[in-house]
C-alpha positions as CSV (number, residue, x, y, z in Angstrom):
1,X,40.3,-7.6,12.7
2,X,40.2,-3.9,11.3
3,X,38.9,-5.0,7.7
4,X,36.6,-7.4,9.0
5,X,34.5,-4.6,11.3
6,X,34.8,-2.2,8.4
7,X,33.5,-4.7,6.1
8,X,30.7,-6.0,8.8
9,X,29.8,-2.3,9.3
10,X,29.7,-1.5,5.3
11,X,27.0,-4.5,5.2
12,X,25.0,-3.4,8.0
13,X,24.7,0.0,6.6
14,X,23.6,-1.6,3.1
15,X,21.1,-3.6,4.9
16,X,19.8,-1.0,6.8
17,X,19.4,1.6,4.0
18,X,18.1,-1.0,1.9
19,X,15.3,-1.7,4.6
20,X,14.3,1.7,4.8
21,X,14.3,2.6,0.7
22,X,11.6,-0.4,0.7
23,X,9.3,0.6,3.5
24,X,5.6,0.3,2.0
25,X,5.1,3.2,3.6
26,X,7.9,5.4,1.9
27,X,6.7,3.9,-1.1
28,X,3.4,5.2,-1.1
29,X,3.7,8.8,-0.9
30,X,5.9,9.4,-3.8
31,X,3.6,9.7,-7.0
32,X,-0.2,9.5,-7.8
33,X,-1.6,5.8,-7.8
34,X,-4.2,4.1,-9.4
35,X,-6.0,0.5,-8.4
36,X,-4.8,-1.8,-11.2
37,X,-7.0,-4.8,-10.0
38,X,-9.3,-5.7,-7.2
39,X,-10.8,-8.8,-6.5
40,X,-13.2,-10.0,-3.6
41,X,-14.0,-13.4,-2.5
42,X,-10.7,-15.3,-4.0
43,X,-11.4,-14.4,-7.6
44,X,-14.5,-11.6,-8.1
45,X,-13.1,-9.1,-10.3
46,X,-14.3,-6.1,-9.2
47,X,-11.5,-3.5,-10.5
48,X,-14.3,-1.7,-13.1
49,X,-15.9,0.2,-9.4
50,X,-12.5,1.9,-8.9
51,X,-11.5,2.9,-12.0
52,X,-10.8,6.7,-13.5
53,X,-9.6,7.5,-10.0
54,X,-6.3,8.4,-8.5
55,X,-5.0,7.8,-5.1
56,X,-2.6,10.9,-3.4
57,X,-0.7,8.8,-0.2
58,X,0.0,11.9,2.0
59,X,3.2,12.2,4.8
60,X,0.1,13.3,7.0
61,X,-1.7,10.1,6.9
62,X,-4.5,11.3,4.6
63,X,-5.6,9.6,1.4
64,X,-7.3,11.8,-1.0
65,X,-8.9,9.6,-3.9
66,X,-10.0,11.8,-6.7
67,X,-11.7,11.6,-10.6
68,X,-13.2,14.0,-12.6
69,X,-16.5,13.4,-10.8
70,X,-15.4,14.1,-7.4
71,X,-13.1,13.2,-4.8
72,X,-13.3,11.2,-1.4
73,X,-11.2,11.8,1.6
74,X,-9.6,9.3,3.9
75,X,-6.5,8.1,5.9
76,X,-4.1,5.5,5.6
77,X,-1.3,4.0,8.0
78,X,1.4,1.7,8.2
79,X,-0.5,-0.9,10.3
80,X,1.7,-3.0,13.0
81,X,0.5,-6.7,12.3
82,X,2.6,-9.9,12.1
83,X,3.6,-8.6,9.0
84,X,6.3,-5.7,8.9
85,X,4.5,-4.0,5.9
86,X,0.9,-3.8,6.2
87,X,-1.4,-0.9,5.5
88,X,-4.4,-0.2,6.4
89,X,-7.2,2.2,5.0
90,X,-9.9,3.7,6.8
91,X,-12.3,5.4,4.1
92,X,-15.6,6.6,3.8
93,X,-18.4,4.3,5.0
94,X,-21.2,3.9,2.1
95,X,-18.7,4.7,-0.8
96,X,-17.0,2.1,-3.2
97,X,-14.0,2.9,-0.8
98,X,-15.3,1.4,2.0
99,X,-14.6,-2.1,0.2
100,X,-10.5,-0.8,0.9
101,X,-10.9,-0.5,4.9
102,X,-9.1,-3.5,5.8
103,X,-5.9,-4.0,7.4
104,X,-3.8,-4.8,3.9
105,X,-0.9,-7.3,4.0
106,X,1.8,-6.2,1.2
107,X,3.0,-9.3,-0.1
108,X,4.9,-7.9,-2.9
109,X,6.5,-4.2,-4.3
110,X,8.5,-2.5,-6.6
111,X,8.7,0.8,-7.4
112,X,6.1,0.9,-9.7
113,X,3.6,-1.8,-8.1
114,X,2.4,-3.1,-4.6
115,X,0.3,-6.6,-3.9
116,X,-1.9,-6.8,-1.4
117,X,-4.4,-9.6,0.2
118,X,-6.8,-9.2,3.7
119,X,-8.3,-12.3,5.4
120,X,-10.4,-9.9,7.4
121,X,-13.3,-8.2,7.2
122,X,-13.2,-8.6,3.3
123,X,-11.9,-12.7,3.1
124,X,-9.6,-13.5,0.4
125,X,-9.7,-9.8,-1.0
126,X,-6.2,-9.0,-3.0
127,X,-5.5,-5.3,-4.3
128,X,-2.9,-4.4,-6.6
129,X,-1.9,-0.7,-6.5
130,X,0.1,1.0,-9.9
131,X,2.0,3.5,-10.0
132,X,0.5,6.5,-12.6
């Protein structure tokens, strides 16, 4: 009985920590990231507006997108949804960012990559963060 708690409490640990090491949201602030594709409408490419520009996910909650020709401020959040790890981004109305205020469903991530669709207010929009 003794060997099968410690083995039930070794697994629960290992789920747990494995849990927390893939929260989108501990994902995201570690490292610079750039939009590797974007595409509105189920398949308009629209990836060419965003690129040359680096995305900073803060602990604070603030998203600071930056280029050579200027930077634009923002916040992001881990967004509570049906989904465990959605984001949303609330970004600068009248900029080429504004396209990215959606609640984000992650459907994919590793450590160098994270998929993301909206059916609302941008239908059938998928994102694809990389890693820099």
């Amino acid at each position: 009985m003794k060997s099968l708690i410690a083995l039930l409490t070794v697994c629960a640990v290992f789920i747990f920590s494995s849990c927390v090491r893939n929260d989108v949201a501990k994902v995201v602030v570690h490292g610079k990231w750039e939009v590797s594709s974007y595409t509105s409408n189920g398949n308009v490419d629209e990836t060419a507006g965003f690129a040359g520009w680096t995305l900073n996910f803060e602990k604070n909650n603030t998203l600071t997108i930056s280029s050579g020709s200027g930077e634009v401020k923002g916040n992001w959040y881990k967004a509570a949804g049906t989904y465990d790890q959605n984001l949303l981004f609330v970004l600068p109305v009248g900029s080429t960012w504004e396209k990215l205020n959606a609640n984000w469903v992650v459907t994919d991530k590793d450590r160098k990559n994270i998929w993301m669709r909206t059916e609302d207010p941008h239908p059938d929009a998928k994102l694809v963060l990389k890693r820099k």
